[in-house]
N, C-alpha and C positions, 0 to 999 in steps of 0.2 A: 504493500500500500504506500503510495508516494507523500511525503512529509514533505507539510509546507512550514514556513513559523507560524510560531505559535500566533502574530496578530491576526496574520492573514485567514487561518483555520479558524479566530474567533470572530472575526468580522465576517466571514466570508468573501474579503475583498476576490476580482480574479485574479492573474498569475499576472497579465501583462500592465494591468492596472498598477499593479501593488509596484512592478520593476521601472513603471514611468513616475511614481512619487521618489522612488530612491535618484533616479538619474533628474528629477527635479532638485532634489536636496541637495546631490553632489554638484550640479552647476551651480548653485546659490551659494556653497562654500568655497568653490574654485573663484568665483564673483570676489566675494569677500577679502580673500587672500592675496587677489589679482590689486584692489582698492589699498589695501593695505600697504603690498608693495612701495604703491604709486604715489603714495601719500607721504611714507617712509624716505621714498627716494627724493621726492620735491621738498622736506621739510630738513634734509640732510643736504641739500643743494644748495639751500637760502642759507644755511648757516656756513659753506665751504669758500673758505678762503681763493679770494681772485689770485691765479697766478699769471703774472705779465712779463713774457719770454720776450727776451731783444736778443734778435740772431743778425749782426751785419752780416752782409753775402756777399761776393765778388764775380765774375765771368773767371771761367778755369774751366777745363775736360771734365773733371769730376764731380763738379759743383751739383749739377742736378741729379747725380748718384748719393750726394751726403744729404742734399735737400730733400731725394725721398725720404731716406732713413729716417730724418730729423722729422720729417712730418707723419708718418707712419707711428712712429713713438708719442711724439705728441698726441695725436687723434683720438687716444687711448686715456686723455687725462680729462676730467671735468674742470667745466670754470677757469677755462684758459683762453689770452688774448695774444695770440703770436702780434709781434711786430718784426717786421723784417727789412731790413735798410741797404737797399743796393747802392752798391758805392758805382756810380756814372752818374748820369743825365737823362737816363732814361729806363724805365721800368724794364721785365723781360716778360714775354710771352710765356715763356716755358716755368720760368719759376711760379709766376701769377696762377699757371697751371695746375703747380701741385699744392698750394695753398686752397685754391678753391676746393681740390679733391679732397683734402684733408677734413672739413667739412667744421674745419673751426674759423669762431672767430678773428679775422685779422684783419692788419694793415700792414701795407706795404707802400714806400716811397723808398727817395731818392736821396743821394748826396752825395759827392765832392770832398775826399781829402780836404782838409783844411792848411796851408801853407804853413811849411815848421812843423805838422804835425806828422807821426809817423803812421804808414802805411799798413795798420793793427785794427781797424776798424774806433779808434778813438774818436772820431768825428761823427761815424755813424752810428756808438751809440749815444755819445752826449745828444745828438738829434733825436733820438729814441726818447731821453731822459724829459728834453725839454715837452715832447710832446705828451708825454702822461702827465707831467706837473700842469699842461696846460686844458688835460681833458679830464684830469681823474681830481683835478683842485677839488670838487664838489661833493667824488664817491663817498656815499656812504656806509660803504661796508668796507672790509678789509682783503688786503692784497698785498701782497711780495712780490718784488723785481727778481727775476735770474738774467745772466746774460748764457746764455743757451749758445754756443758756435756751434754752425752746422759741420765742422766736419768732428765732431765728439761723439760716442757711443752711451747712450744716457739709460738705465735701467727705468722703468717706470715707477717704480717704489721710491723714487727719487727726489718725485715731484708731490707725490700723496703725503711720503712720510717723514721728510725733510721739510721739505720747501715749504709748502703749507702751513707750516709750523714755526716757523719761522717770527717772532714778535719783535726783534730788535735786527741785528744780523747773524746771519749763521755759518756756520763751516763744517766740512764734511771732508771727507779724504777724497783725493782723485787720482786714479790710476793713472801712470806713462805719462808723468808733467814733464816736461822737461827731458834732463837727464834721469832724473829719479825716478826709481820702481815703483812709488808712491810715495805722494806730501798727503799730510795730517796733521791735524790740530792735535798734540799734546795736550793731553786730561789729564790730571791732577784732583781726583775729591767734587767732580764734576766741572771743573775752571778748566780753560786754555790754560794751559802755564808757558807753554814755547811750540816750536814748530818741528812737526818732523819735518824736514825738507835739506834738499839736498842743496842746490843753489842759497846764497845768501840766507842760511837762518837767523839769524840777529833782527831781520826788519820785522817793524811793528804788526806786520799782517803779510806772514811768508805763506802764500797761498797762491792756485792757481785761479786765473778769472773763475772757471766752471767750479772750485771748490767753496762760493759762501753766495748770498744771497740775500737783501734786502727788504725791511718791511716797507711798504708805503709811503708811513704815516713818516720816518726820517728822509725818503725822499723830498714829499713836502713841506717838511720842517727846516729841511737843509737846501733851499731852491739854488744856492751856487756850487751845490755840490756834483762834481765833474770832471772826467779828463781832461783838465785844461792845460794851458802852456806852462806853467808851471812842473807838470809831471812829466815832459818832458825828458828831463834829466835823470828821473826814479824810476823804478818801477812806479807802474799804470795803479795796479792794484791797490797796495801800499799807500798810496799819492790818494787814490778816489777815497779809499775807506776811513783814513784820518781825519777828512773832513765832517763827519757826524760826528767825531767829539767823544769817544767810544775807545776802551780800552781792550786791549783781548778779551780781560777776565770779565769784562760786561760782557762778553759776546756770548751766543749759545752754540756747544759744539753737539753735534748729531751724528751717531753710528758707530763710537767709541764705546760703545757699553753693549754693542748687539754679539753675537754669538751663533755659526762664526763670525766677525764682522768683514765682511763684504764691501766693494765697493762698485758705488751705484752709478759714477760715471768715472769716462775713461778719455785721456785725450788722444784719442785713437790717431787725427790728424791725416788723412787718405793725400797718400802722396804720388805723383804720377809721374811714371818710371820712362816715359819719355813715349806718348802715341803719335804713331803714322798712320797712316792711310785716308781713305774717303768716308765722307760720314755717309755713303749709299743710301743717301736721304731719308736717314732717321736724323732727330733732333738730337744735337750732343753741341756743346759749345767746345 
């Protein structure tokens, strides 16, 4: 004799009846969870930290090989405004290209070496600088500067679990600076105390561009704060970071305490071993 449940045998419901209130029930809780999500996701949105990437770019064979990578990576991160600063006089088709595909927010323009200044993108991001102090004067939420170079290899957890975090400035280690196997901020008790690095340890902030990152609020606090002529003669870094007034040991260091600790970005640097041939009309600069 076939056994139904128990409600169905005391209600007499039919078989197909009873199996369409269940698949009623289970979309009304699929509904729910689906709502839940959705709400979960937008209400952890509004509270996530803007991050505002300045990558200068140049015309090079490679460039639009590092600018996929770079935006490929990025695409993957919430709450971020790329800006991107070609150094000419005129924007580029192709890079414009993978920006758009990227499917994030951005801006791209234009600039010009500055005379006396050196060939390092230092003009194209104090351009970067000027233009968020001139758009972001008003934001009212909260955001972090990185300067992002596209030819760097950047882990995603970099941007989430660093950068994001970031309330004063920060620093993290970055693989193949320089000469060095890696620079790191020296912890001591939670504090910077010195620098692993290999190049010049002694200066006030021995660090690679891609190794620290900026909140906002001392970008707008500090409006002549800049690559300017003056740094010149110093390190870039160094020179830019002294100007907010900020000692290592105010600084926060991030991924000195992880296990193992990993590092999240690399300055990988794609260098080009010398190409010939015809571009057989694919696009490549």
């Amino acid at each position: 004799m076939r056994k139904y449940p128990f409600c169905m045998e005391r209600h007499g419901y039919p078989r197909q009846r009873w199996l369409h209130i269940w698949e009623i029930v289970l979309y009304f809780l699929l509904l729910v969870l689906v709502l839940r999500q959705l709400f979960t996701w937008q209400d952890n949105s509004s509270r996530s930290e803007t991050i505002i990437v300045i990558t200068p770019t140049h015309k090079r064979p490679e460039r639009l090989a590092d600018m996929t990578r770079l935006a490929q990576t990025l695409s993957h991160i919430d709450n971020l405004h790329w800006i991107v600063v070609e150094d000419g006089k005129s924007k580029i088709a192709a890079v414009e290209r993978i920006l758009l595909r990227s499917g994030l927010p951005y801006t791209y323009f234009t600039a010009t070496t500055e005379p006396g200044f050196p060939k390092r993108g230092w003009t194209h991001r104090n351009m970067a600088l000027r233009f968020i102090r001139r758009h972001y004067k008003d934001y009212d939420g909260d955001a972090v500067i990185y300067f992002g170079d596209d030819d760097n290899s950047y882990d995603t957890r970099l941007f989430d679990n660093y950068i994001r975090n970031v309330k004063k400035i920060g620093f993290w280690a970055v693989g193949l600076a320089g000469t060095g196997l890696v620079e790191a901020p020296h912890v001591v008790n939670g504090t910077i105390a010195s620098w692993d690095v290999v190049y010049l340890p002694g200066r006030p902030f021995a660090l690679d561009m891609a190794g620290f990152a900026v909140n906002l609020k001392l970008i707008l606090e500090y409006p002549r704060a800049e690559f300017g002529r003056a740094c010149t003669t110093r390190t870039g870094e160094t020179c830019f970071l002294e100007q907010f007034n900020l000692t290592k040991e105010q600084c926060e260091p991030f991924g000195y305490e992880d296990d193992p600790k990993e590092i999240l970005v690399w300055h990988t640097k794609t260098s080009n071993m010398g190409t010939k041939g015809s571009r057989h009309g694919y696009v490549i600069e």
